[in-house]
Backbone as CSV, one residue per row, in Angstrom:
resi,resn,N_x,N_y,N_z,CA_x,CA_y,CA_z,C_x,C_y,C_z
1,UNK,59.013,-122.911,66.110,59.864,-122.959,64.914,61.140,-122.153,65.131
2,UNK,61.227,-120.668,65.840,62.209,-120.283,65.726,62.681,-120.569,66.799
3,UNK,62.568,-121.152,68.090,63.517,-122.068,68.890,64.248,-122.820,68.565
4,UNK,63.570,-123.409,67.327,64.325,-124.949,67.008,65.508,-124.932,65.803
5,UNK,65.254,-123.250,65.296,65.932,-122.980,64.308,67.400,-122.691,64.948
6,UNK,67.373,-121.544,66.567,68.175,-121.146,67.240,69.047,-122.354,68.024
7,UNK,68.472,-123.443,68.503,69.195,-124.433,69.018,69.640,-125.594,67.460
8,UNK,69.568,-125.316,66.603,70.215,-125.932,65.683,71.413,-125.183,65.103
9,UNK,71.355,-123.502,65.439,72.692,-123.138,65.281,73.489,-122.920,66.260
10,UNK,73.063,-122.971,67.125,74.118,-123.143,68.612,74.547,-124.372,68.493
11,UNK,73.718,-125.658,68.075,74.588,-126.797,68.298,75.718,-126.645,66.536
12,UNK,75.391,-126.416,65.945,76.382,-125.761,65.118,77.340,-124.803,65.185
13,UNK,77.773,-123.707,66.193,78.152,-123.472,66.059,79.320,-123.757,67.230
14,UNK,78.493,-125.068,68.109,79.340,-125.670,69.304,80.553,-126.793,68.577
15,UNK,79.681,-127.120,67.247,80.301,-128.072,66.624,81.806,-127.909,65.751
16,UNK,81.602,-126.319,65.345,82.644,-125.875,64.386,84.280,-125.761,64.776
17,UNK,84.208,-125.470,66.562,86.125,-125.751,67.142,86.075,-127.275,66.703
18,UNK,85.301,-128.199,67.173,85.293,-129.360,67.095,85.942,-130.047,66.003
19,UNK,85.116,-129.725,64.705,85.097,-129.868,63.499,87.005,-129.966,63.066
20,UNK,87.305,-128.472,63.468,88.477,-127.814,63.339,89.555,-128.567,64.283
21,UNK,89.068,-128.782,65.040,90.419,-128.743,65.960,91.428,-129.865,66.340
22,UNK,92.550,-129.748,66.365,93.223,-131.026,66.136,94.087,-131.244,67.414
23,UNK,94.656,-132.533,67.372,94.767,-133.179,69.092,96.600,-133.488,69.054
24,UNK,97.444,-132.721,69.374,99.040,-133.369,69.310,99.284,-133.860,70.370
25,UNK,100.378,-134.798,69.995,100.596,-136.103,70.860,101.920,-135.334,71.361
26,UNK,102.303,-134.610,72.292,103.560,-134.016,73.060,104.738,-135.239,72.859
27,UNK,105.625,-134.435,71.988,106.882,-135.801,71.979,106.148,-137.179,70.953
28,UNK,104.899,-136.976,70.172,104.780,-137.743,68.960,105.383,-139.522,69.824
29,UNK,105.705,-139.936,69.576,105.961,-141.240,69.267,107.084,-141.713,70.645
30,UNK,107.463,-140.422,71.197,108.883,-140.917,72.454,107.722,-140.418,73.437
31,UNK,106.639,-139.557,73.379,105.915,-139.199,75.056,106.539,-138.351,75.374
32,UNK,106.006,-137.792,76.785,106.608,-136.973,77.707,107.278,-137.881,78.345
33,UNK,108.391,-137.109,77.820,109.834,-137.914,78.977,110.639,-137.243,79.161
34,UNK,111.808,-137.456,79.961,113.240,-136.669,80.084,114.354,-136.808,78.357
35,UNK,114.763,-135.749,78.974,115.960,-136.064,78.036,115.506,-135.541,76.108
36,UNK,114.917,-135.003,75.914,114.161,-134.916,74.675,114.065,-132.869,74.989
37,UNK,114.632,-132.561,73.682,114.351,-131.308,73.600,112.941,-130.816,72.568
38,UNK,111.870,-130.552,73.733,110.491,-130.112,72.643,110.793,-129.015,72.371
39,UNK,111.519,-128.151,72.375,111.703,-126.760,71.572,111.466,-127.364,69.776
40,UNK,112.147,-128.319,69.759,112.288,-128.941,68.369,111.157,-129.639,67.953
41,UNK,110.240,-129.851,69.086,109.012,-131.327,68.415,108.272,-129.963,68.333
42,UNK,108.217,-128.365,68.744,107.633,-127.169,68.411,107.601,-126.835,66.854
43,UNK,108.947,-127.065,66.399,108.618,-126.354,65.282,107.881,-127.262,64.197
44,UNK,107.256,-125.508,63.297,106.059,-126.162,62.394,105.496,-126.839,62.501
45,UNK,104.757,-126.488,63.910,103.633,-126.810,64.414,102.590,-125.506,64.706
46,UNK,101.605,-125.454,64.332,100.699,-124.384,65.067,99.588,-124.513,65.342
47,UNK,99.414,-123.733,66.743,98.381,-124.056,67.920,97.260,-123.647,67.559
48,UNK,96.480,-123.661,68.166,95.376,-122.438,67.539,94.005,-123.157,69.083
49,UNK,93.303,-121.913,69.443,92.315,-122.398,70.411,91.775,-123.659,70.272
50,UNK,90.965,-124.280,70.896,90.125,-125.187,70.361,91.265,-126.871,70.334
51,UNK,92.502,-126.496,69.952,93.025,-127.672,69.993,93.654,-128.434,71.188
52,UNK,93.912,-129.661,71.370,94.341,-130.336,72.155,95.598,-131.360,72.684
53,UNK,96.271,-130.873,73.722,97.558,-131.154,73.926,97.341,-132.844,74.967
54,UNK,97.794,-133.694,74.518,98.207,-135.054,74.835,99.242,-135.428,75.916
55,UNK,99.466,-135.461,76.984,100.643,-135.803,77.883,100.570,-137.436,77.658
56,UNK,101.890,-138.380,76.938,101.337,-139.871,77.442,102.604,-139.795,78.398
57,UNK,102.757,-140.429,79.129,103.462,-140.669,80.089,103.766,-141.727,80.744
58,UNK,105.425,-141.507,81.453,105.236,-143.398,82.545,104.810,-142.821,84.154
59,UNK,105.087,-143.753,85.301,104.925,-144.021,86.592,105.769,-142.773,86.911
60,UNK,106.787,-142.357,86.447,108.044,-141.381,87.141,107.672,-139.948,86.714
61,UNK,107.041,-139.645,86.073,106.477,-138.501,84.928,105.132,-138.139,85.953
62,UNK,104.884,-136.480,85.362,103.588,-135.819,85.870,103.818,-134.684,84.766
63,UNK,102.650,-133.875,84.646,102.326,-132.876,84.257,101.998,-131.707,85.036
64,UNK,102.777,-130.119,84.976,102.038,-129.289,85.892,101.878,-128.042,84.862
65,UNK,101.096,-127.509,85.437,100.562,-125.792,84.451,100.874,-124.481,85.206
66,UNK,101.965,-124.032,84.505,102.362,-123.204,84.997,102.869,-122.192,85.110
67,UNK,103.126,-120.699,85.221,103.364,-119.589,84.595,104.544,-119.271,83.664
68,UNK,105.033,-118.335,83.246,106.255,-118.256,82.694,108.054,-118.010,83.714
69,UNK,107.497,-117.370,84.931,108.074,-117.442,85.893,108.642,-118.577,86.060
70,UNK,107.785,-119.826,87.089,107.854,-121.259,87.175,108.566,-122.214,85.583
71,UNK,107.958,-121.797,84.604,109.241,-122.375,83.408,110.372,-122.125,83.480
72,UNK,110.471,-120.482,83.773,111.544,-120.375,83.258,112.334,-121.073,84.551
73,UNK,112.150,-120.869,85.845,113.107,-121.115,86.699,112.740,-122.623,87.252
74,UNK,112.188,-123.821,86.287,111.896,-124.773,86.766,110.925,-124.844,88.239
75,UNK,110.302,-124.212,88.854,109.605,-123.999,89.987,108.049,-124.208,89.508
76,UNK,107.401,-125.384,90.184,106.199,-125.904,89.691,105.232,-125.679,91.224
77,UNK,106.024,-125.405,92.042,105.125,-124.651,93.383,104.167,-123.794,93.162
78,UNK,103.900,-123.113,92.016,102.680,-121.840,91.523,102.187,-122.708,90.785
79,UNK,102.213,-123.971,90.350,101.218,-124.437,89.307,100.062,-124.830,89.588
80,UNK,99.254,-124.336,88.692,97.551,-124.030,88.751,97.023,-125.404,88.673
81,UNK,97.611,-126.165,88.127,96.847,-127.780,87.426,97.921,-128.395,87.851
82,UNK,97.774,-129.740,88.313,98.797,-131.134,88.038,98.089,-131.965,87.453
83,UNK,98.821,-133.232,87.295,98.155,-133.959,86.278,99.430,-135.532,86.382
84,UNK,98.666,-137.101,86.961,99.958,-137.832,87.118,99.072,-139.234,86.604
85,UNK,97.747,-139.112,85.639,97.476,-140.366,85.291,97.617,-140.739,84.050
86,UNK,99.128,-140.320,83.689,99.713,-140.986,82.398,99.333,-140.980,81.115
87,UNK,97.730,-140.287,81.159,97.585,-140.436,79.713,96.533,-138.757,79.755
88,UNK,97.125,-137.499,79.760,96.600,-136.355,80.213,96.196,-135.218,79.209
89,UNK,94.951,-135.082,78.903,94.469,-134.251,77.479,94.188,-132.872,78.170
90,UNK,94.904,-131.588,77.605,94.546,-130.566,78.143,94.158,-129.715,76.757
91,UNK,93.188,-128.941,77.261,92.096,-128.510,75.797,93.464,-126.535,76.479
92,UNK,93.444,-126.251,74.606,94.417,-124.845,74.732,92.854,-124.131,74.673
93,UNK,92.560,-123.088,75.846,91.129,-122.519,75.979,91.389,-121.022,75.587
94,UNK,92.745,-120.565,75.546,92.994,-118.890,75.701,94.130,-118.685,74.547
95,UNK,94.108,-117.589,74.141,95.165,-117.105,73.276,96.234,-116.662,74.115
96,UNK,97.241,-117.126,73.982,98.842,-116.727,74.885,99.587,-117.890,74.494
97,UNK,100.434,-117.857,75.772,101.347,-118.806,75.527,101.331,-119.655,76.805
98,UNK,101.177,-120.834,76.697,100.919,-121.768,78.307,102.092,-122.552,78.359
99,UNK,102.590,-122.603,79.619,103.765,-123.374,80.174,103.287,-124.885,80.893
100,UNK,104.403,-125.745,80.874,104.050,-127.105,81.144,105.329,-127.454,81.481
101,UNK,105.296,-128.388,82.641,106.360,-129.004,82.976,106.537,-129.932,84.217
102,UNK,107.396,-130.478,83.913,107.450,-132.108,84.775,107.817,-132.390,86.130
103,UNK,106.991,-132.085,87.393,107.763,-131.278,88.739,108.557,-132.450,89.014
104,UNK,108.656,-133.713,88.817,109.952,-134.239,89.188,110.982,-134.170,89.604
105,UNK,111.685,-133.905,90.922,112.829,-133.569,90.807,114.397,-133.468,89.484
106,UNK,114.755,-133.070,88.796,115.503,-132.780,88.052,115.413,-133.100,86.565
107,UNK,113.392,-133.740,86.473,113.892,-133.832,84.536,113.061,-132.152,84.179
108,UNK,112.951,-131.428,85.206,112.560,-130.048,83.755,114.094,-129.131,83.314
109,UNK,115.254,-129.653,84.429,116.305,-128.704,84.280,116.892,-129.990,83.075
110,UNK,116.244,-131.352,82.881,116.898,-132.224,81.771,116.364,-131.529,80.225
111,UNK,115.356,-130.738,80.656,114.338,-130.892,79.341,112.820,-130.807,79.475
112,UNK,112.118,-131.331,80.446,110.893,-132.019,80.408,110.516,-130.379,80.572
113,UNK,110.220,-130.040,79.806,109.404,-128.686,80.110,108.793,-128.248,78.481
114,UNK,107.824,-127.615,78.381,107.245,-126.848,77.294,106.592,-126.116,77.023
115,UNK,106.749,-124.254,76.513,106.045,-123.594,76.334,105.167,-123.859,74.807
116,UNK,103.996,-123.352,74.807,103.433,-123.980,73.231,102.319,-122.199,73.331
117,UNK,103.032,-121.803,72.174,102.206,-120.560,71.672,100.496,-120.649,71.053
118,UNK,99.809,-120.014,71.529,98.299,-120.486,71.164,98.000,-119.461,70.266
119,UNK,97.317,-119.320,68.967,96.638,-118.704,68.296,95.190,-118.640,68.232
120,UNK,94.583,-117.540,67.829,93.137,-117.593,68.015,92.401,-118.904,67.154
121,UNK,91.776,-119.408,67.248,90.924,-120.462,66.070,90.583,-119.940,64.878
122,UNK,90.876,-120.753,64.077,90.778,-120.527,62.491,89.168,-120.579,62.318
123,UNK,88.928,-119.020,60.869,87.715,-119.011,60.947,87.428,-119.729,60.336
124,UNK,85.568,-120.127,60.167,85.383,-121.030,59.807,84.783,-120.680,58.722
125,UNK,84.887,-121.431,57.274,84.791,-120.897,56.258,83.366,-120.730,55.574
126,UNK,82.666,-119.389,55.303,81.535,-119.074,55.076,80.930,-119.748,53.910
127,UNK,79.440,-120.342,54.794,78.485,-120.587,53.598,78.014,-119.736,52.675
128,UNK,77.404,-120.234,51.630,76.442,-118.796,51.300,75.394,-118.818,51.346
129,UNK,74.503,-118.567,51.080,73.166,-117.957,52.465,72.351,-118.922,51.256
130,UNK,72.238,-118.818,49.853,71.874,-119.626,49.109,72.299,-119.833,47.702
131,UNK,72.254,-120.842,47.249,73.005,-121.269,46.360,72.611,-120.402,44.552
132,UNK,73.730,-120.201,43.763,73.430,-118.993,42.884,72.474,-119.818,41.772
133,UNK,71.631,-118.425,41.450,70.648,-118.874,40.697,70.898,-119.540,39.432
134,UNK,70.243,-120.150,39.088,69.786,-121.181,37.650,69.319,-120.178,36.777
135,UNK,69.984,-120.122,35.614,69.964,-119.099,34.869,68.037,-120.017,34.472
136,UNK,67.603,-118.807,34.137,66.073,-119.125,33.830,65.583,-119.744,32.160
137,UNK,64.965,-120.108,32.150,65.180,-121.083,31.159,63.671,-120.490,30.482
138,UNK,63.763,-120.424,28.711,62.792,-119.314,28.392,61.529,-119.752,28.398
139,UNK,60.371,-119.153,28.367,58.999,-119.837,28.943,58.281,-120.148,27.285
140,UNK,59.116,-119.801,26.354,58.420,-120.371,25.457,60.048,-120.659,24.241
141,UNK,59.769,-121.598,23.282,60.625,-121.814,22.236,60.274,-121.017,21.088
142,UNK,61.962,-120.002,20.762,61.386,-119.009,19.882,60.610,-118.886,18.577
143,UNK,59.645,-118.609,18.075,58.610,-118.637,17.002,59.311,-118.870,15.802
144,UNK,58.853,-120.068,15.081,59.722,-120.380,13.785,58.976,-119.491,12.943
145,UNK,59.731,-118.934,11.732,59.206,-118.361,10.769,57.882,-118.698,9.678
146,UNK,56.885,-118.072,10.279,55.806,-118.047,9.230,55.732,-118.670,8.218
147,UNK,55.018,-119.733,7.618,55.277,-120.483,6.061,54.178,-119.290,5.080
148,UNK,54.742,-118.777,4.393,53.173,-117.956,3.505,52.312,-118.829,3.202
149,UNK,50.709,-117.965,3.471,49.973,-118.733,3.117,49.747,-119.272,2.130
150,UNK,50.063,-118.546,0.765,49.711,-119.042,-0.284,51.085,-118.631,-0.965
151,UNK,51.658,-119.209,-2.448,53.088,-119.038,-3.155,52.703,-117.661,-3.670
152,UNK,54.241,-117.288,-3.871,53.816,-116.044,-4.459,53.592,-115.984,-5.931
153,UNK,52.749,-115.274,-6.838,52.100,-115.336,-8.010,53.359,-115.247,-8.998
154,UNK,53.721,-115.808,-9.976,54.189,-116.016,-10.721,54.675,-114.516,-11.638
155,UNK,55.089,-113.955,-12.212,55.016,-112.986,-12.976,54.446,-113.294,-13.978
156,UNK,53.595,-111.898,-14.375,52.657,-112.002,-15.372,53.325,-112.304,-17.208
157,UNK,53.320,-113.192,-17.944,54.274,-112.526,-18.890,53.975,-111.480,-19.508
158,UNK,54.780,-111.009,-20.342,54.366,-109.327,-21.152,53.301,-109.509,-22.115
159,UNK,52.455,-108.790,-22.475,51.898,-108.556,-23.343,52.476,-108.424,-24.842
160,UNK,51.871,-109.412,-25.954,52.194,-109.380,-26.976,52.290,-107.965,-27.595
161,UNK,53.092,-107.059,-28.179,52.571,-105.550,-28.945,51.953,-105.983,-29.518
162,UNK,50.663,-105.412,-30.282,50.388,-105.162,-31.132,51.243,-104.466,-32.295
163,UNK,51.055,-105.194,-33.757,51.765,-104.589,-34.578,51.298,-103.717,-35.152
164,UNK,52.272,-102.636,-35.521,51.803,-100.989,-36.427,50.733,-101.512,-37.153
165,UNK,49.784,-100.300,-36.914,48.144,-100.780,-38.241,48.916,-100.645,-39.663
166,UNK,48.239,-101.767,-40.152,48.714,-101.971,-41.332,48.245,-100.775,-42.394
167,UNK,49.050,-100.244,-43.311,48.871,-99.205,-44.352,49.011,-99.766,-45.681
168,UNK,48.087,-99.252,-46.506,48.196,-99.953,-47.481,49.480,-99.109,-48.187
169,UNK,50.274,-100.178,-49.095,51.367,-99.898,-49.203,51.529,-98.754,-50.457
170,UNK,52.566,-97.573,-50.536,52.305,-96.500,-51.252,52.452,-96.762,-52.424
171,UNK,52.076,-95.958,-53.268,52.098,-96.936,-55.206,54.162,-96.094,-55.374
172,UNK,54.410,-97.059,-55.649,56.259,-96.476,-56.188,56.534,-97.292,-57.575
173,UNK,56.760,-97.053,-58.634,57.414,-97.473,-59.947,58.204,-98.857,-59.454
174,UNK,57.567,-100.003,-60.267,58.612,-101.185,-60.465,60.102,-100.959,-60.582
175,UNK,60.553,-101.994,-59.876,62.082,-101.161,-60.439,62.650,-101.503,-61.699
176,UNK,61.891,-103.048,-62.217,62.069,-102.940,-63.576,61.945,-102.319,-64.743
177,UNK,60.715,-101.020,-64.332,60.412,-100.339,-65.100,59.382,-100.346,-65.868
178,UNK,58.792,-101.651,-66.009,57.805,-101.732,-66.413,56.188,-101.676,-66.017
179,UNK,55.291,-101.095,-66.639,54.599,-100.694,-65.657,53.316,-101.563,-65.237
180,UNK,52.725,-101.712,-63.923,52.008,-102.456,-63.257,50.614,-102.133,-63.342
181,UNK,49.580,-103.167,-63.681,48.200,-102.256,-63.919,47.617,-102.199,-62.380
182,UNK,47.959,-102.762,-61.585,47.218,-102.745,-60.461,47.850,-101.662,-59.637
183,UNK,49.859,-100.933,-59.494,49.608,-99.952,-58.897,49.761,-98.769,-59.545
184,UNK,49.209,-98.376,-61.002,49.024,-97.252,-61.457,48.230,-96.413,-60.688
185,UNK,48.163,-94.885,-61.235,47.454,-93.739,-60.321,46.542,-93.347,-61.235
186,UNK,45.459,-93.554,-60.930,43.976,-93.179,-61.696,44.078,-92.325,-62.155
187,UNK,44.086,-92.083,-63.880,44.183,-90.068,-64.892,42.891,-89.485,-63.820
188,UNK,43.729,-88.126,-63.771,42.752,-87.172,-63.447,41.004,-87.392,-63.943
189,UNK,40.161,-86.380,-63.289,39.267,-86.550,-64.308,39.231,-85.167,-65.057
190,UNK,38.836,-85.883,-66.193,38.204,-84.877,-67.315,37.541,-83.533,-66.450
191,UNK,37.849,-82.610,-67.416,37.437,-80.730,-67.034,36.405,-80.975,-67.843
192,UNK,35.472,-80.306,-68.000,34.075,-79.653,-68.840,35.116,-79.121,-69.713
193,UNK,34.497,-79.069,-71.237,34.722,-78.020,-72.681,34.621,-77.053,-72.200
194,UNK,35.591,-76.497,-72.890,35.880,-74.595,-73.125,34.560,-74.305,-74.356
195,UNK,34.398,-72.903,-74.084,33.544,-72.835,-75.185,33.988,-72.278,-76.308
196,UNK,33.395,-72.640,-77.111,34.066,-72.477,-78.412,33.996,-71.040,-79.020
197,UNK,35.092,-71.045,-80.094,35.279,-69.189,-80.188,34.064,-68.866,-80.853
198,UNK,32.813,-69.476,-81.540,32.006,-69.242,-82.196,30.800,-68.631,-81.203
199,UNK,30.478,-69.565,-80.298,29.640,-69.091,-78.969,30.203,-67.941,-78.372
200,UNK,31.424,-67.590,-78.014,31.746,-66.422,-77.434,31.469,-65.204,-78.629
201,UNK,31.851,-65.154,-79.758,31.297,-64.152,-80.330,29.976,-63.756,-79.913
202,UNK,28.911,-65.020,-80.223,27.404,-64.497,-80.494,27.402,-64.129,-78.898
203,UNK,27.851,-63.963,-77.826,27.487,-63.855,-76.477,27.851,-62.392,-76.114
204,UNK,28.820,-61.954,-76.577,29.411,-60.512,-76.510,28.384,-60.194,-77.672
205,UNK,27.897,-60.328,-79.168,27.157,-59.666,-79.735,25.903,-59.363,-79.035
206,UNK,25.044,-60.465,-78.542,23.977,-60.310,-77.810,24.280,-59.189,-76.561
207,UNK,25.284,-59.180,-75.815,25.409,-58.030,-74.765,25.233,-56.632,-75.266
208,UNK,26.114,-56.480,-76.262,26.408,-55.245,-76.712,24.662,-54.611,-77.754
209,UNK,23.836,-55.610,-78.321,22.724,-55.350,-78.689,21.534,-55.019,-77.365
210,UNK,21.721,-55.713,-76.625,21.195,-55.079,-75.221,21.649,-54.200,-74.940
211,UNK,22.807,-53.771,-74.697,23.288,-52.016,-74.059,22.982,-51.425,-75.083
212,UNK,22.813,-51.438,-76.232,22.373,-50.407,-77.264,20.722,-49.927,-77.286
213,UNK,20.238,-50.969,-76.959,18.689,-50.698,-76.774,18.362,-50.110,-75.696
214,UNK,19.272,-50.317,-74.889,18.722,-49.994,-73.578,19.167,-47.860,-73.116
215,UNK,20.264,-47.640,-73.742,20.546,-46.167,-74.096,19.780,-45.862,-75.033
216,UNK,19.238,-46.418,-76.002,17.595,-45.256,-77.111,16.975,-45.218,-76.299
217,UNK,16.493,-45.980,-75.530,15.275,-46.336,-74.657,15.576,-45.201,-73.498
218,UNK,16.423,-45.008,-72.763,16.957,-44.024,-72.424,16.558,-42.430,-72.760
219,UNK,17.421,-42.415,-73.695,17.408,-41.524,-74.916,16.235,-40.776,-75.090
220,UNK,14.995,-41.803,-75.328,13.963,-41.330,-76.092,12.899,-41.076,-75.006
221,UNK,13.056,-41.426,-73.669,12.205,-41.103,-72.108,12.619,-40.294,-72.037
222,UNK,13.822,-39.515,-71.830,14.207,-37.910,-71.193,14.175,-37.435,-72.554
């Protein structure tokens, strides 16, 4: 398993200049030829490792690789590479600047020559290791509100008062004045007789005939 994991990113990561890298046609649409200034088919263009330079060419034309020395002074005697089958792909492998030019007798002093500046390869733009999470989704739907079990009880109504105990009503004079037999006020009752002045005499006589008997009686013991 982890062999197969390791040779699936090596061939991935053999794949990514690939992916990237793009192929210019030297001189676009005229070729490598005389007479054509590539200083100009240079600009806003940029190199970068990984990409690939195109020679098309005729029968009179070659390609050589060669230092900055040899450019500058047209001298293709130090060149590392030639190249004369007209249709010549050279892969840019190093960061610098690589020289090229046409040993022909007299088209590199016409033109036929080209330095092309190389930049490192563009990085390649990061995955992410895994994709962002799914917000989580809730494990239950939130609890609807309780129905009561039973309604709530009604209010009681109030209790009737009871009315003040009835009193029987107080006796007060008609206001007509005239008088009522039912709320008159019962006459007093009758006192017992006084006794009469005749009985009180004989009652004080009888006392006073007792205290008289009773001092002889007295009297006549001592």
């Amino acid at each position: 398993m982890g062999s197969t994991v390791a040779a699936a990113l090596l061939l991935f990561l053999a794949a990514v200049p690939a992916v990237f890298a793009a192929t210019f046609k030297v001189g676009d649409i005229s070729g490598w030829t005389s007479n054509l200034d590539y200083t100009v088919w240079l600009t806003g263009k940029t190199f970068r490792v990984g990409d690939t330079l195109e020679f098309v060419y005729g029968l009179s034309h070659s390609v050589s690789v060669v230092d900055k020395a040899g450019y500058d002074n047209c001298d293709s005697s130090g060149a590392t590479q030639n190249f004369a089958d007209g249709d010549t792909k050279i892969d840019l492998t190093t960061v610098g600047t690589m020289h090229f030019l046409c040993p022909t007798f007299g088209h590199c002093k016409n033109g036929m020559k080209l330095a092309v500046p190389v930049l490192a390869a563009a990085p390649s733009p990061s995955t992410p290791s895994s994709p962002p999470s799914t917000p989580s989704t809730p494990s239950s739907p939130p609890s609807t509100p309780s129905t009561p079990s039973s309604p709530p009880s009604p209010p009681s109504p109030p209790s009737p008062s009871l009315p003040p105990s009835s009193l029987p009503p107080s006796a007060s004079p008609p206001t007509n004045g005239t008088p009522d037999s039912e709320t008159l006020t019962p006459p007093p009752a009758p006192l017992p007789p006084s006794l009469s002045p005749n009985a009180a005499s004989k009652g004080v006589m009888s006392y006073g005939i007792i205290g008289v008997t009773m001092i002889l009686m007295y009297a006549v013991m001592t």
